[in-house]
C-alpha positions in Angstrom: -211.2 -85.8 -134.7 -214.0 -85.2 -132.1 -213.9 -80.9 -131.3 -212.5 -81.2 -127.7 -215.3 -79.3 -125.1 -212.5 -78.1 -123.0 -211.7 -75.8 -124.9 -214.8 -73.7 -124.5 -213.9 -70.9 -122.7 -214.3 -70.2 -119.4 -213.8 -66.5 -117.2 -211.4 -67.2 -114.2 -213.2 -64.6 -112.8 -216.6 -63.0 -112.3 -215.8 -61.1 -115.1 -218.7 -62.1 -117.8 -217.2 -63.1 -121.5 -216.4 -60.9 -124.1 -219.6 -61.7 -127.3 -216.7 -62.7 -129.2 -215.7 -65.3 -126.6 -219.4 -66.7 -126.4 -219.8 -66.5 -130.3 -216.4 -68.8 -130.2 -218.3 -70.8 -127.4 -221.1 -71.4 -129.3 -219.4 -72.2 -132.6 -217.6 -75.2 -130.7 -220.9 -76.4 -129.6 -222.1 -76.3 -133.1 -219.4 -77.7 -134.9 -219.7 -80.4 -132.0 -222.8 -81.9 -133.1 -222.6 -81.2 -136.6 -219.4 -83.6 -136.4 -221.9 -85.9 -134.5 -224.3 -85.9 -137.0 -221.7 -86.1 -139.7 -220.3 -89.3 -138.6 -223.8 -90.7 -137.6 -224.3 -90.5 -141.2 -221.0 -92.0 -142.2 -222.0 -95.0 -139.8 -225.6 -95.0 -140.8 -226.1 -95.0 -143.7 -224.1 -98.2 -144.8 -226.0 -100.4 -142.4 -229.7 -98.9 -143.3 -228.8 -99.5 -147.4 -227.6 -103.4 -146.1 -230.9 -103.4 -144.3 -233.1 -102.2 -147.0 -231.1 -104.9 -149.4 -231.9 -107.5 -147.0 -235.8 -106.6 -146.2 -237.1 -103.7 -148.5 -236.4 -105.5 -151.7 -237.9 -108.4 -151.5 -241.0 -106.7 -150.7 -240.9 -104.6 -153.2 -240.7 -107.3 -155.9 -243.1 -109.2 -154.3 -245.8 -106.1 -154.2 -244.8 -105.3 -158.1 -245.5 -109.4 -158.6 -249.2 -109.1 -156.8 -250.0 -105.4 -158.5 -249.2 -107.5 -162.0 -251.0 -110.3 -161.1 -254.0 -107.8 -160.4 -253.6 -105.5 -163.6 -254.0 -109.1 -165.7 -256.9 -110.9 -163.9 -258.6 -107.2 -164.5 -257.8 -107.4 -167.9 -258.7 -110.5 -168.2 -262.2 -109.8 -166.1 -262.6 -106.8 -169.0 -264.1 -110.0 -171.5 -267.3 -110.6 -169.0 -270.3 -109.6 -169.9 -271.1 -108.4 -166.5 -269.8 -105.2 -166.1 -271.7 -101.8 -166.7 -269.9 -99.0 -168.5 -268.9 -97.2 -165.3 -267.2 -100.6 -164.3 -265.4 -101.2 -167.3 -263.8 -97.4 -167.4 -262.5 -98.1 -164.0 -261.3 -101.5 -164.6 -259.5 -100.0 -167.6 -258.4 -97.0 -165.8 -257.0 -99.1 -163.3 -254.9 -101.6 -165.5 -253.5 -98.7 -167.0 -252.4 -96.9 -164.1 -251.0 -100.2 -162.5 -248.9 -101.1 -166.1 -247.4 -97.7 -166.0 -246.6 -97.7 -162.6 -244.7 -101.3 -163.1 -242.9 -100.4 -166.2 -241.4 -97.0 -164.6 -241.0 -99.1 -161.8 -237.0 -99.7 -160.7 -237.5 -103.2 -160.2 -239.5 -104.2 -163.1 -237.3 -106.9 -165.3 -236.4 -105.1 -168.6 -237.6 -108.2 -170.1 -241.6 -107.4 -168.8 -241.2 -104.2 -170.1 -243.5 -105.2 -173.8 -246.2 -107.2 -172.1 -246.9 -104.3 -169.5 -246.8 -101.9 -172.8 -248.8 -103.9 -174.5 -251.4 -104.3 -171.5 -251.4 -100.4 -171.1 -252.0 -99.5 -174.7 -254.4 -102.1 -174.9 -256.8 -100.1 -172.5 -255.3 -96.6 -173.2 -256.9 -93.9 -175.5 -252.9 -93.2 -176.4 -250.3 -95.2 -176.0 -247.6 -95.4 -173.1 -244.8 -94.2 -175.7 -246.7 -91.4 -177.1 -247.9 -90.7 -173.8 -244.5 -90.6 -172.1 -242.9 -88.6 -174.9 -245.8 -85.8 -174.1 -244.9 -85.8 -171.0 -241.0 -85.3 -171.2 -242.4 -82.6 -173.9 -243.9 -81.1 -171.4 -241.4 -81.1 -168.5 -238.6 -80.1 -170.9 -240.7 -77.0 -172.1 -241.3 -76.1 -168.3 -237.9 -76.8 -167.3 -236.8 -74.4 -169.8 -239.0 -71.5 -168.6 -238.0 -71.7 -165.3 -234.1 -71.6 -165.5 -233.8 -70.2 -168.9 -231.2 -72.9 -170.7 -232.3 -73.8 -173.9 -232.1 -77.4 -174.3 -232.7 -77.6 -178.0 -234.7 -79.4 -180.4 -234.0 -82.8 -179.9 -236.8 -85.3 -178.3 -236.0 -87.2 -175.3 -237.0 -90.4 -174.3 -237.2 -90.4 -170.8 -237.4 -87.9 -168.0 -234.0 -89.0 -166.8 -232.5 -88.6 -169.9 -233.8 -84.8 -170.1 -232.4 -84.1 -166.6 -229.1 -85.4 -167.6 -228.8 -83.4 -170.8 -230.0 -80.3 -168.7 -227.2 -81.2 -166.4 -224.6 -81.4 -169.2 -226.3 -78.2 -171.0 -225.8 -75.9 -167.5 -222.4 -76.9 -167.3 -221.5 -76.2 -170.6 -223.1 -73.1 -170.3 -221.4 -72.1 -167.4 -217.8 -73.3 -168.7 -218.4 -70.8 -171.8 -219.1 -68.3 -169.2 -216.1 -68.8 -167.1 -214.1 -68.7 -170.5 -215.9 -65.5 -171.7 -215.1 -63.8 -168.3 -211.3 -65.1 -168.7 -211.1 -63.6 -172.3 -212.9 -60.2 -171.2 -210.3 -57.8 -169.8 -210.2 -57.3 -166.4 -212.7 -54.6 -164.8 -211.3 -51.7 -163.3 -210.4 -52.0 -159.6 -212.6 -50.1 -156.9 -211.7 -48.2 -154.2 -212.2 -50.7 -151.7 -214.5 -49.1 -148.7 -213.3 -49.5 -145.2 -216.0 -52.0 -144.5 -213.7 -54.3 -147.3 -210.5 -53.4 -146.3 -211.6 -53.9 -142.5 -213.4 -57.6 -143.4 -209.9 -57.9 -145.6 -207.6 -57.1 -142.6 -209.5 -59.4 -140.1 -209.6 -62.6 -142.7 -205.9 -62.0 -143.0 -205.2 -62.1 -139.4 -207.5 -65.3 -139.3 -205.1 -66.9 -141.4 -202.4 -65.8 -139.7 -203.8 -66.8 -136.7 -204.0 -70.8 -137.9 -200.7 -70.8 -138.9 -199.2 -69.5 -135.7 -200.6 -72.8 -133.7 -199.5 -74.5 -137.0 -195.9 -73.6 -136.4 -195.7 -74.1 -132.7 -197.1 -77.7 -133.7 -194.4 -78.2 -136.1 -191.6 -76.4 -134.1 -192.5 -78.9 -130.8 -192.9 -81.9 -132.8 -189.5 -81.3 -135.1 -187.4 -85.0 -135.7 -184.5 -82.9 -134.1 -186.4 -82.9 -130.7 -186.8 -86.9 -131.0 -184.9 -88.6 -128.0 -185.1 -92.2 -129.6 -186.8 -93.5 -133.0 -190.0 -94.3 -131.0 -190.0 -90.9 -130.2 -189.5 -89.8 -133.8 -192.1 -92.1 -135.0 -194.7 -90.7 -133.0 -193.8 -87.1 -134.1 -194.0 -88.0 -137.6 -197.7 -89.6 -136.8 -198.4 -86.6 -134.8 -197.6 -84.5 -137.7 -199.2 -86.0 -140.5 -202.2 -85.3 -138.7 -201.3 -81.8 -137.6 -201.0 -81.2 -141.7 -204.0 -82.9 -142.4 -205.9 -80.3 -140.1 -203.7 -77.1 -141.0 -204.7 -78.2 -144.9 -208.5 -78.4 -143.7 -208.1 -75.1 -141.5 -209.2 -77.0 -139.0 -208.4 -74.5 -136.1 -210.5 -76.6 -133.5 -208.4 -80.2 -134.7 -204.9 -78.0 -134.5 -206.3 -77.1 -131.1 -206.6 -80.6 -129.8 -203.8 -81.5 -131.2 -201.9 -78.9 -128.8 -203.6 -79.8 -125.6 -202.2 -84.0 -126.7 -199.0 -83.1 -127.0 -199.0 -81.1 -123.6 -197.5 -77.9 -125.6 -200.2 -75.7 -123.5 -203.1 -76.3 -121.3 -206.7 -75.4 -121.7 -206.4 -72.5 -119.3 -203.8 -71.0 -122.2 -205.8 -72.0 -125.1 -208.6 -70.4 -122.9 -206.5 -66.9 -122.8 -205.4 -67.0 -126.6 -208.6 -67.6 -127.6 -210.0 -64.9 -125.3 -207.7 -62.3 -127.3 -208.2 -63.4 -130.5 -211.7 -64.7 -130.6 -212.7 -62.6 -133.2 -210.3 -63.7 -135.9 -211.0 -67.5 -134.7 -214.2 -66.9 -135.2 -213.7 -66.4 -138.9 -211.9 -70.1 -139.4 -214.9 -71.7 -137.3 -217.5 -70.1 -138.8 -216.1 -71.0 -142.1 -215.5 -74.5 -140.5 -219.5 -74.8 -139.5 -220.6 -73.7 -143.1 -218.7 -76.5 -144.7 -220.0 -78.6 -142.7 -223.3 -77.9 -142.5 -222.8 -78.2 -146.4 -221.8 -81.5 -146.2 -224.7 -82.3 -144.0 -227.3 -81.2 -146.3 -225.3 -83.2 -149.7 -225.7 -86.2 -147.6 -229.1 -86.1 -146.8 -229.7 -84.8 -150.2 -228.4 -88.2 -151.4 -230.1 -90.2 -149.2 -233.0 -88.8 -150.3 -233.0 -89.5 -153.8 -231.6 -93.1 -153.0 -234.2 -93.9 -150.8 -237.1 -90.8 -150.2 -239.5 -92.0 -152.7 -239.4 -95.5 -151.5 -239.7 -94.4 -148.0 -242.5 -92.3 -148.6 -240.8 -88.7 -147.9 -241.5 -86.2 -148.8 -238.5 -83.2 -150.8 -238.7 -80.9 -147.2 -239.0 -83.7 -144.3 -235.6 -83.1 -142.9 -233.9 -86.6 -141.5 -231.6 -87.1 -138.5 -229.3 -90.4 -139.4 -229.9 -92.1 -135.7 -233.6 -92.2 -137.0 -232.8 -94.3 -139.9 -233.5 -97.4 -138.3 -237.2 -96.5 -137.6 -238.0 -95.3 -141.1 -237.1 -98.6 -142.4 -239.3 -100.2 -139.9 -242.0 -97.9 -140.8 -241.4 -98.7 -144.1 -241.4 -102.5 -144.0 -244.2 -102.8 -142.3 -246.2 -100.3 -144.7 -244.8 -103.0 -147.8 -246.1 -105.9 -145.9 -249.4 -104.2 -145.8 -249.3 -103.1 -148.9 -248.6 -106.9 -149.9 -251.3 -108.1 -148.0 -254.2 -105.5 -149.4 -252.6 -106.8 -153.0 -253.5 -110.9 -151.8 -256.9 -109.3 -150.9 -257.6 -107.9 -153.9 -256.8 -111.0 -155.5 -259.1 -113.2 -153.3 -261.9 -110.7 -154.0 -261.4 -110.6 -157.4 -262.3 -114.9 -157.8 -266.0 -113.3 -156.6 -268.2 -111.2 -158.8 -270.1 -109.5 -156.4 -267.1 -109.0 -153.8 -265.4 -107.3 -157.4 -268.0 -105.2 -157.9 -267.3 -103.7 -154.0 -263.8 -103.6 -154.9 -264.1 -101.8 -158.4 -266.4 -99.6 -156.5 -263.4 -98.6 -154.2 -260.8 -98.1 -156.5 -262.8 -95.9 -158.3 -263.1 -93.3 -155.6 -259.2 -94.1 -155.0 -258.7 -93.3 -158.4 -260.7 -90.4 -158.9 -258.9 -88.8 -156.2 -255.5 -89.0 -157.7 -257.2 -87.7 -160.7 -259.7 -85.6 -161.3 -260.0 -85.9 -165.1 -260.9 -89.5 -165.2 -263.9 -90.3 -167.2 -266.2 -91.3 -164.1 
């Protein structure tokens, strides 16, 4: 349900608004749009991952096809005479990046996966296996300095299998914790302060407060006060969604629920709010943070669906109505991307246009890498 704007509250006099009346104010606003955004995601999102089904993925295969077809004619270039040893380290630096690309690659066919093996190791002082398990050696000992959770001796073979026995391993850890604190006996109590009794007193009243407009929903839309069975259909509608939003604590939704059913009027919701803003406050602000917690999950998702074929980056923060436009961005990069790949190809059929070409990739390689060999 949409938070209603009416029932922002407004003075009926000159009388300027208490700061717990404009904190309520401004928590409507805010859980207003994050709503908006919420369900711009929910609609979103579905129609960008048809979209990048429809267009994204057929470039994608096509640019792994032309980066293959590349890596071989290189490799296959490597058995000329013509080259000088700077030439040959690039071509061979170069068919190496481009298999292990492909064969980390999402949309590489399991089936491809020995050839490009074999065509990396082929060129490779070691070879992608060795290589890769080094490298998950690596991450796995890092991984363990910085959270502290042992993950034990065992090798892994992948970097997603290490994150996914890192996962299991923290929960584990965190279930014997949660057991050890159940077995321990309890702590003895503290005084409470009067800053904790206060906070305490005012989250109670908070509660209280939701289920005051809870009852008066259920006490005006009681089966007893049905005048026909239309009538007492609609109640029962009416009140499955009135328990829906008291079991959310969705004061704003039980709010809007009041004003449809003509219990009250704004200008009384106005008042009661003005009275008990402070403890309101408490259910919205808790409101906002679960929401702005759901926010953040979904674009965390999104981004590890679709941020590293989209070319974002782990901070860039994404608004769902702009969806559309990254995708178009995005196509259009592949397409050029697809078309560089044909050139290569073309320029590859001519020796002297190669050596331009080998040229470039070398400085395109040495400045992903500054270790290469050039």
């Amino acid at each position: 349900m949409d938070t209603p704007l009416n029932l922002l509250i407004v003075s009926p006099t000159d009388k300027p608004l208490t700061p717990a009346q404009r904190k309520f104010n401004q928590l409507v606003r805010k859980i207003e749009q994050a709503r908006a955004e919420l369900l711009a995601w929910q609609e979103q999102v579905p129609v960008f991952a048809q979209a990048h089904s429809q267009r994204m993925r057929p470039l994608l295969a096509d640019l792994a096809a032309h980066r293959r077809a590349v890596a071989t004619k290189v490799d296959a270039m490597l058995d000329q005479p013509r080259w000088n040893k700077t030439e040959r380290r690039t071509m061979k630096a170069l068919v190496c990046s481009v298999a292990s690309d492909l064969i980390e690659d999402e949309w590489t066919d399991e089936a491809d996966i020995p050839q490009l093996k074999a065509l990396h190791d082929k060129h490779a002082e070691v070879d992608f296996d060795t290589e890769n398990r080094e490298s998950v050696a690596a991450m796995k000992e890092m991984f363990e300095a910085m959270s502290g959770v042992d993950l034990g001796d065992g090798e892994f073979e992948s970097e997603d299998e290490l994150m996914q026995h890192a996962h299991e391993r923290m929960r584990a850890d965190a279930q014997a914790r949660e057991q050890a604190a159940e077995a321990a006996p309890p702590p003895r109590k503290k005084r409470p302060t009067a800053a904790q009794r206060r906070r305490e007193a005012e989250a109670a009243e908070a509660s209280q407060s939701v289920r005051e407009v809870y009852r008066k929903l259920a006490s005006a839309l009681h089966p007893d006060r049905a005048s026909d069975e239309a009538d007492r259909a609609s109640r029962t509608a009416q009140m499955q969604r009135v328990n829906r939003a008291y079991e959310a604590k969705d004061l704003l939704a039980l709010f809007a629920l009041q004003l449809e059913i003509e219990q009250v009027d704004a200008a009384h919701i106005a008042k009661a709010t003005a009275e008990r803003a402070r403890h309101y406050n408490q259910v919205l602000t808790a409101q906002l943070e679960e929401l702005q917690a759901e926010l953040q999950a979904r674009e965390a998702h999104f981004q590890m669906d679709f941020g590293l074929e989209l070319g974002l980056g782990p901070f860039d923060r994404l608004q769902p109505r702009l969806l559309g436009r990254l995708l178009e961005e995005a196509v259009r990069d592949l397409r050029q991307a697809v078309a560089e790949a044909e050139r290569d190809l073309r320029q590859l059929d001519d020796p002297v246009s190669a050596k331009r070409w080998l040229k470039r990739m070398r400085r395109e390689l040495e400045s992903f890498d500054d270790d290469l060999p050039f």
